[in-house]
C-alpha positions as CSV (number, residue, x, y, z in Angstrom):
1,X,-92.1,10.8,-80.8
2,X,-89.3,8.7,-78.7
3,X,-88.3,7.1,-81.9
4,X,-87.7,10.5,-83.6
5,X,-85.8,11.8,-80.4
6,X,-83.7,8.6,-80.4
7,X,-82.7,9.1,-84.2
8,X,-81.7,12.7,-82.8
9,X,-79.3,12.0,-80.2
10,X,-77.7,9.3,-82.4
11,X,-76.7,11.7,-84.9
12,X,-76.0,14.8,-82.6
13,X,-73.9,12.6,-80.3
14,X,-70.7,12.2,-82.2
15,X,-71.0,16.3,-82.7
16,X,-70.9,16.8,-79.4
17,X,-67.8,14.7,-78.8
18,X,-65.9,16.2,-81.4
19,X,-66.9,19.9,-79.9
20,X,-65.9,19.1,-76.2
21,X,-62.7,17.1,-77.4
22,X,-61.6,20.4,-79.4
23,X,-62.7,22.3,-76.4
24,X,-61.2,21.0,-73.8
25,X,-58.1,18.9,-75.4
26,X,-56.2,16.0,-73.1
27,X,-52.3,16.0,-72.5
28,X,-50.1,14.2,-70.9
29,X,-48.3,15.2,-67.8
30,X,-45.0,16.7,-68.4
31,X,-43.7,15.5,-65.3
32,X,-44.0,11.7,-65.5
33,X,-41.2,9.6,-65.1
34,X,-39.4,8.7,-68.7
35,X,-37.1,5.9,-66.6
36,X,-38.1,2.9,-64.4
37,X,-35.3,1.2,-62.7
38,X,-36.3,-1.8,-60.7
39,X,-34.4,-4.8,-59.3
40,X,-35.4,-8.5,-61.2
41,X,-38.0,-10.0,-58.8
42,X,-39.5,-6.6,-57.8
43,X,-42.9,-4.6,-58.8
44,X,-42.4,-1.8,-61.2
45,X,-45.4,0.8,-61.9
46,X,-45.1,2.7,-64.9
47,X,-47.0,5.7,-64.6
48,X,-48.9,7.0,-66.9
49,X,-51.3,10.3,-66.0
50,X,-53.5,12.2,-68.2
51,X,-54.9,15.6,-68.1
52,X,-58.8,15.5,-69.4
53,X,-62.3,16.8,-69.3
54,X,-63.7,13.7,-69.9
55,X,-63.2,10.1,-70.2
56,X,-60.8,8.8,-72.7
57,X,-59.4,5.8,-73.8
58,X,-55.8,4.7,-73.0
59,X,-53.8,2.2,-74.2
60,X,-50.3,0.6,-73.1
61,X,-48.0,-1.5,-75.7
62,X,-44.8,-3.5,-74.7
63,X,-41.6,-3.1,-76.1
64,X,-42.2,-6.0,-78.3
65,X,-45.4,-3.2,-79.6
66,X,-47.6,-5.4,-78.4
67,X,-51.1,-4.2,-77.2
68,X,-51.3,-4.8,-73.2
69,X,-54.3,-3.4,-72.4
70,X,-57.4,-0.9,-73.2
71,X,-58.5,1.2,-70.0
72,X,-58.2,-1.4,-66.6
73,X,-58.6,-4.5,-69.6
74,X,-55.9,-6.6,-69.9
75,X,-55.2,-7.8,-73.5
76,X,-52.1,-10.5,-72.7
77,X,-52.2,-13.8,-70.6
78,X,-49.9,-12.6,-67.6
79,X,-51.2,-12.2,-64.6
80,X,-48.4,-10.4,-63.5
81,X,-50.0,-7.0,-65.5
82,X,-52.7,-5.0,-64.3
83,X,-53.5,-1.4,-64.9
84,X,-54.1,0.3,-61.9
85,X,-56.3,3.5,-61.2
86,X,-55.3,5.3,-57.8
87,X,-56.8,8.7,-59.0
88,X,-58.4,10.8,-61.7
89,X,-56.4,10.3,-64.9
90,X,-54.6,7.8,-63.7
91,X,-53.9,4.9,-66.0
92,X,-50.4,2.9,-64.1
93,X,-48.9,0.2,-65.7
94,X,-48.5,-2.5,-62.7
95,X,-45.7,-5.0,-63.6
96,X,-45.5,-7.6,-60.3
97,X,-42.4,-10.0,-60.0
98,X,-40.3,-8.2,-62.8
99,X,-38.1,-10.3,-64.8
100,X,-35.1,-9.1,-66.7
101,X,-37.1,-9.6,-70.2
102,X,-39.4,-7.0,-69.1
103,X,-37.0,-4.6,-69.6
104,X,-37.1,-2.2,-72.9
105,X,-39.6,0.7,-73.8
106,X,-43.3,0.9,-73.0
107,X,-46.1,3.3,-74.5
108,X,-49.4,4.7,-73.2
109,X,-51.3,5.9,-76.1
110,X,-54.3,8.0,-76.4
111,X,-56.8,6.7,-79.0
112,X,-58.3,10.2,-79.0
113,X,-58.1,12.9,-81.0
114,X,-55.2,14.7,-81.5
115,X,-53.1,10.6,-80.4
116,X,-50.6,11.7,-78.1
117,X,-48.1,8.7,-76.3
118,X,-46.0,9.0,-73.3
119,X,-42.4,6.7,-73.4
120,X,-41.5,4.9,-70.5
121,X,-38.2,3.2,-70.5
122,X,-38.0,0.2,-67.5
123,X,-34.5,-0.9,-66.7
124,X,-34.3,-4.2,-64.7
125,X,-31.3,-4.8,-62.8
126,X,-30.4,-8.3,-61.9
127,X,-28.4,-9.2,-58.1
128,X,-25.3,-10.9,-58.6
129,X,-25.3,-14.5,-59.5
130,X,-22.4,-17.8,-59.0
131,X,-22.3,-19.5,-62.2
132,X,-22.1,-23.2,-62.2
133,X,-18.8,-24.3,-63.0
134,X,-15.9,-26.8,-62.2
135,X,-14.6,-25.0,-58.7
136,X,-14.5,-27.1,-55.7
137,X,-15.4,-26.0,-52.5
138,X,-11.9,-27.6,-51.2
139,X,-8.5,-27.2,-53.0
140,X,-5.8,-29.8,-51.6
141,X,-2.3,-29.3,-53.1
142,X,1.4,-29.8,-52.6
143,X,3.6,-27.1,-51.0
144,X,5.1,-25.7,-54.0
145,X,3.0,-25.9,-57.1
146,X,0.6,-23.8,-58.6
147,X,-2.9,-23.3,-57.4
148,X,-5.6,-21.5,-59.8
149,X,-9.3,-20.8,-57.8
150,X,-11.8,-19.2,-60.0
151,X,-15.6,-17.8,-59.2
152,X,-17.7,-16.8,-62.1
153,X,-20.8,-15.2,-61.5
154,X,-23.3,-13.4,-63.6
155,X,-25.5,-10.1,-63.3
156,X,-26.8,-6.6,-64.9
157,X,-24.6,-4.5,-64.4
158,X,-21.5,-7.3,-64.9
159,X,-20.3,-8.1,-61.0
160,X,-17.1,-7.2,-59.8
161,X,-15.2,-10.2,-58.2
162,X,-12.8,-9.3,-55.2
163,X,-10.9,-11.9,-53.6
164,X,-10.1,-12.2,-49.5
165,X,-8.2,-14.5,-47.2
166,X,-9.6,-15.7,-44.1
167,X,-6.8,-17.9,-41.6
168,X,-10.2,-19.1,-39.9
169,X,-14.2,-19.0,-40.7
170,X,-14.3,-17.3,-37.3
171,X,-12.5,-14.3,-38.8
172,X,-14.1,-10.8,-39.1
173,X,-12.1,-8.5,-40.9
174,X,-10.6,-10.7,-43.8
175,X,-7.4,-9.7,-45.9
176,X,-7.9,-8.7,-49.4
177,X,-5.9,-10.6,-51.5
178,X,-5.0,-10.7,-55.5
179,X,-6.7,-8.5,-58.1
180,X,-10.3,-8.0,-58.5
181,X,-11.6,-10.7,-61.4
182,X,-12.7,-13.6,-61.6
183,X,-9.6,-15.5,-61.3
184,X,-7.2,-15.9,-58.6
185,X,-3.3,-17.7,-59.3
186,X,-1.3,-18.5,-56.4
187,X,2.4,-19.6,-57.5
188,X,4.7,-21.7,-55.6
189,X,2.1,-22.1,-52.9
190,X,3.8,-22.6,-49.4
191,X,2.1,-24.0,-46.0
192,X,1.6,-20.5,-45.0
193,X,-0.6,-19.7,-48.2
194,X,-3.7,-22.4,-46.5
195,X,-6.9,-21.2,-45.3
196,X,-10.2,-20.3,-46.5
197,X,-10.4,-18.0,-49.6
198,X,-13.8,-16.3,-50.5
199,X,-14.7,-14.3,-53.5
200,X,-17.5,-11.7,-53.2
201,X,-19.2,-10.2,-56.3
202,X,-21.4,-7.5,-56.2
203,X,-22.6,-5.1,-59.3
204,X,-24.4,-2.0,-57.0
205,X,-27.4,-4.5,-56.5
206,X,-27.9,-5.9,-52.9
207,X,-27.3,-8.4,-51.7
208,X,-23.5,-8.9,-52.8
209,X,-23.2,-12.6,-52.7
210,X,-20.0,-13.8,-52.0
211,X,-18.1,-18.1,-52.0
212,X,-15.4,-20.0,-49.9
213,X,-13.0,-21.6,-51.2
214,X,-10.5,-24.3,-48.5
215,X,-7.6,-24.4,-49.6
216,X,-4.9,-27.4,-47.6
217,X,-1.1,-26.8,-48.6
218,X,0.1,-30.4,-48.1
219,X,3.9,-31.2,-47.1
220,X,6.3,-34.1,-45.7
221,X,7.0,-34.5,-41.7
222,X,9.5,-32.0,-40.4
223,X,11.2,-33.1,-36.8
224,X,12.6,-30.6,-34.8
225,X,14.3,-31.9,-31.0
226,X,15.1,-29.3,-29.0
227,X,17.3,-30.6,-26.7
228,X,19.6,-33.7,-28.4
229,X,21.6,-34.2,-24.8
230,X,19.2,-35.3,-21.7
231,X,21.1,-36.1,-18.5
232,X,19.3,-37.9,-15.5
233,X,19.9,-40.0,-12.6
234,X,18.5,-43.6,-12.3
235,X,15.1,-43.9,-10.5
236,X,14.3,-40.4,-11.7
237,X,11.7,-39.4,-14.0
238,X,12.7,-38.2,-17.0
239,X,10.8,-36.6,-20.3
240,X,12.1,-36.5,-23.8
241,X,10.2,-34.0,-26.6
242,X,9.8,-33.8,-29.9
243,X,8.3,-31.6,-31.9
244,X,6.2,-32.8,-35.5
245,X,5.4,-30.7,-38.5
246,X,3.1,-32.2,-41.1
247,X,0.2,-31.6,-43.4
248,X,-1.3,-33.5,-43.2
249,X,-0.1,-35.0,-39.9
250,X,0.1,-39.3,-39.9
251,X,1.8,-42.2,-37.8
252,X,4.3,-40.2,-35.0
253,X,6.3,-42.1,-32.9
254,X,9.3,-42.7,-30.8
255,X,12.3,-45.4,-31.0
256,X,14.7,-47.1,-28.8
257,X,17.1,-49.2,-31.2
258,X,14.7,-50.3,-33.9
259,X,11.7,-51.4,-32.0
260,X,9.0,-48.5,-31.3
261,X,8.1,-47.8,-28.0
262,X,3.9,-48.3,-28.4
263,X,1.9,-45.4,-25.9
264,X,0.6,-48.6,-23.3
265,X,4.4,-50.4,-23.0
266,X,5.4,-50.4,-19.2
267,X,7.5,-48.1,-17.6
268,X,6.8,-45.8,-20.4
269,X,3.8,-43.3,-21.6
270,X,3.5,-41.3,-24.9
271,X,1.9,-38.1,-24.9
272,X,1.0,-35.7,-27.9
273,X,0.0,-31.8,-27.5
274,X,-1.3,-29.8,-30.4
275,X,0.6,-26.4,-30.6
276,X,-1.2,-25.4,-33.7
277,X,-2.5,-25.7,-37.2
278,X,0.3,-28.0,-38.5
279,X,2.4,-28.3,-35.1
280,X,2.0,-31.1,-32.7
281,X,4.4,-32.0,-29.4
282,X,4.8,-36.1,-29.0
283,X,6.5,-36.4,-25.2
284,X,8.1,-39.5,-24.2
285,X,7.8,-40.0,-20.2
286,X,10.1,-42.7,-19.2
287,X,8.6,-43.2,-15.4
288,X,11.5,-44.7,-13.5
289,X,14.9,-44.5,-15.1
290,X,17.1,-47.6,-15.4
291,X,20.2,-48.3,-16.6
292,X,19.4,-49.7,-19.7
293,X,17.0,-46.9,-20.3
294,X,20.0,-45.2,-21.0
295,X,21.1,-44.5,-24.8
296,X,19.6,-43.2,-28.0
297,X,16.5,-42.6,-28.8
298,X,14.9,-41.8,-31.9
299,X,11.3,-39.5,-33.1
300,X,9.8,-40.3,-36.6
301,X,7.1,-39.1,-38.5
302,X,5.4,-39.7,-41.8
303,X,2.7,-39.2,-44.1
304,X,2.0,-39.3,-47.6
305,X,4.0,-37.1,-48.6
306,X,7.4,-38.5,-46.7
307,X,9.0,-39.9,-43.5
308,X,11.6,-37.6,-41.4
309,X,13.1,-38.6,-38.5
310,X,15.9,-37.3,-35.7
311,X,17.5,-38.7,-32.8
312,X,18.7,-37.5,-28.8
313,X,20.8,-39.4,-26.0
314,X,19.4,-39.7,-22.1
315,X,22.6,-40.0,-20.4
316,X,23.7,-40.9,-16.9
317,X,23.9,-37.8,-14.4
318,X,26.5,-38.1,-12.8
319,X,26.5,-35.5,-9.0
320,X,30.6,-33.5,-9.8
321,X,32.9,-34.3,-6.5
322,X,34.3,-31.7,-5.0
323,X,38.4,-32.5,-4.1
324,X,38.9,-32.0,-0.7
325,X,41.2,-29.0,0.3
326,X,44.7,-28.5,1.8
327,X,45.2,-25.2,3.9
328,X,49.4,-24.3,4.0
329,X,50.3,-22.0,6.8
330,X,53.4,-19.1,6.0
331,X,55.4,-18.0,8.7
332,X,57.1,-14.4,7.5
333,X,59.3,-12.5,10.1
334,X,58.8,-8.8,9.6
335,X,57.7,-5.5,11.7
336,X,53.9,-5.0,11.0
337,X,53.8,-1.5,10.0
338,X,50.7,0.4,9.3
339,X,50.9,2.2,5.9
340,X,48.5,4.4,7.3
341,X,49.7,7.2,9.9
342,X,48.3,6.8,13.3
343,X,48.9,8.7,16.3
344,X,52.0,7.3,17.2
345,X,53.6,8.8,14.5
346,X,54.6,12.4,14.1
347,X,55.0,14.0,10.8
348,X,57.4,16.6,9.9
349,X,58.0,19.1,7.5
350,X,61.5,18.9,6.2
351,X,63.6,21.3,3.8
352,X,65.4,18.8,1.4
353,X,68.8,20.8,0.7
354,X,69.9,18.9,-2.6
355,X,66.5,19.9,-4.5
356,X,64.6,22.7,-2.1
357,X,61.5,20.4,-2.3
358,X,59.0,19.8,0.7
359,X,58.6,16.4,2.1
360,X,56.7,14.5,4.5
361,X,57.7,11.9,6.3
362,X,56.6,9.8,9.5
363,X,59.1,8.2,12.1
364,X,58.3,6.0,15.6
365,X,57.9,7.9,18.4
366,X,60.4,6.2,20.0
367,X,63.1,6.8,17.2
368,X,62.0,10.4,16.9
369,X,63.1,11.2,20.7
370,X,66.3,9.4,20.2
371,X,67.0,10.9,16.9
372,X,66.2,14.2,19.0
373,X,68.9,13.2,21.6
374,X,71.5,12.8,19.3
375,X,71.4,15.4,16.6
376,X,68.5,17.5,16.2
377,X,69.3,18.1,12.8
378,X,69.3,14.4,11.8
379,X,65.4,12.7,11.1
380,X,65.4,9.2,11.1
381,X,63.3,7.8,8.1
382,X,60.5,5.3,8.2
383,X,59.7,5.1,5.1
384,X,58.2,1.8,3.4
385,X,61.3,0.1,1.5
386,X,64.0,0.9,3.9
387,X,64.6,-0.6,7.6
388,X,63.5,-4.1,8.6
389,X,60.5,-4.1,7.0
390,X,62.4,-3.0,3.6
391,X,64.0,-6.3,3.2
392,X,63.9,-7.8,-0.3
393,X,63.4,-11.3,1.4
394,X,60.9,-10.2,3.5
395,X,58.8,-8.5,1.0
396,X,58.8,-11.6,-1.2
397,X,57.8,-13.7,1.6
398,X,55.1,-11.9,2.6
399,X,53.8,-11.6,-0.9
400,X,54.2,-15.2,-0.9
401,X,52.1,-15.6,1.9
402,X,49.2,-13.7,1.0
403,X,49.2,-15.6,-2.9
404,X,49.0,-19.1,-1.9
405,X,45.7,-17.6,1.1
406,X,44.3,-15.9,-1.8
407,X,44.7,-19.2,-3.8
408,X,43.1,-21.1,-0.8
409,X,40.2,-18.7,-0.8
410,X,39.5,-18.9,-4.1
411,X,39.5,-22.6,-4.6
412,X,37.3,-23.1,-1.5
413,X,34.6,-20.6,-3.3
414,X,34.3,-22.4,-6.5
């Protein structure tokens, strides 16, 4: 009796399947995602979700159409795949540590009745990435020539390379500098062209990545004195500077005749002050000023590149003498009138008959009673210019007089 109901089931079993598969028919949802985009190095999960009554069988294939797995089974060697179940009709497509060959078209296939397939298109995107190549990470040249920096760098999508100038690694906000690409030309490079130079590239994929580049701008000595005259007095202290330019900077020193003065010789001492990147100030301190200290003095400088050098003279000081001064006295005999009118004198308004204009004039009280006395009529003048005191010899000797005080005065101020 089992063996006849056995015999039954096998052949009413595939019926069955075929009624409840017509039935109750399995899609795909509409809704899953046709495009993965993941970054190289990341997990992408292709999903894949079917609608069904029943258990069915699903099956993914690679873009190379190669079978990857039936249900949870994995069909290739790589451990990175798995097919993943998180709920009913699930069937994800796990792809751990993606690499850009993963990328192209993927299929999850029904092997049921009526087939249906879902497409699923994964795009890997790859960071930015510095090429190898023949770039240093220091440039030295000559002030003047031509100096070409490149930075090639690889990724998906194709990095953009922009350029920036930094005067110092401690720098925040850099200058943008050139065009963006991979290749940066600076022509007839001059000392202020130096500094660090970094290219960044970055495609829309963090992180951006970015390179520095030194770049030294070499150039001969340049000697600049400031003051070519020193005076001083003997047994003074006296200081003589000079002031270097140089990239980069070498021997720096000063001269009396032809022998150099060293920075431990006696009597003397050599000091050197940076003042910045290519600058320096070399001081000669003569302690104790002699005679024969006195004389020319020369500053040199040189590197690789060239020698420069300048000269200055310490001279005596001498203190100015002041010539001592000779006072001349002037003796002038004339009244001393007041120009001003004072109470002494009285001032009249008088008629003038020739041209019937008013005047004012002032006389001496004394004068103006005897003028009074005599003829009432008749003013005596005291006008400056007339009288005594209008005397063209007296005039010039009292203007005499006050020119050679005013002289005096004068000489004694300076």
């Amino acid at each position: 009796m089992i063996y006849y109901l056995s015999i039954t089931v096998l052949i009413i079993l595939p019926y069955l399947e075929s009624v409840i598969t017509s039935t109750f028919p399995h899609q795909f949802d509409k809704y899953s995602t046709h495009n993965v985009t993941v970054t190289e190095g990341q997990q992408a999960i292709l999903p894949c979700h079917v609608e069904s009554k029943r258990e069915i069988m699903i099956i993914w294939m690679n873009p190379k159409k190669i079978m990857i797995s039936e249900r949870e089974s994995r069909y290739i060697d790589d451990p990175r795949i798995s097919v993943e179940r998180p709920f009913v009709g699930d069937y994800n497509l796990h792809i751990r540590n993606v690499r850009y060959d993963d990328r192209g078209e993927y299929t999850c296939n029904s092997n049921k009745q009526p087939v249906e397939s879902r497409r699923i298109r994964l795009i890997v995107k790859v960071p930015s990435k510095f090429v190898r190549d023949e770039q240093r990470d220091e440039v030295i040249t000559r002030e003047g020539t031509t100096v070409t920096l490149t930075c090639n760098a690889t990724g998906i999508p194709t990095p953009n390379i922009t350029w920036f100038r930094r005067l110092s690694k401690e720098e925040e906000h850099p200058e943008q500098v050139g065009t963006v690409g991979e290749v940066l030309i600076i022509y007839n490079i001059s000392r202020h062209c130096g500094g660090m130079y970094e290219c960044m590239a970055f495609n829309g994929v963090y992180p951006a990545i970015s390179k520095t580049i030194k770049v030294e701008v070499q150039f001969k000595p340049e000697i600049t004195i400031r003051n070519r005259r020193l005076g001083q007095n003997e047994n003074k202290e006296t200081m003589l500077e000079c002031i270097v330019t140089a990239s980069p900077q070498g021997d720096n020193y000063w001269k009396r005749g032809k022998n150099e003065i060293s920075k431990n010789e006696y009597g003397y001492r050599v000091e050197v002050y940076p003042e910045d990147e290519y600058t320096i100030s070399i001081s000669l301190r003569i302690l104790n000023v002699k005679n024969d200290d006195f004389g020319l003095y020369t500053c040199e400088a040189k590197n690789a590149l060239g020698m420069s050098s300048d000269t200055m003279e310490l001279y005596e000081y001498v203190e100015p003498t002041i010539p001592p001064t000779t006072t001349t006295a002037v003796t002038t005999k004339h009244k001393n009138y007041n120009h001003r009118p004072d109470k002494n004198r009285h001032y009249n308004k008088q008629n003038n008959l020739d041209t019937e204009e008013d005047s004012l004039e002032y006389v001496d009280d004394v004068d103006y009673r005897k003028a009074l006395s005599q003829n009432p009529r008749t003013q005596v003048s005291g006008q400056i210019g007339t009288g005594e005191y209008g005397n063209t010899g007296d005039k010039v000797r009292h203007s005499l007089g006050i020119l050679t005080l005013t002289l005096i005065l004068l000489k004694l101020v300076n």
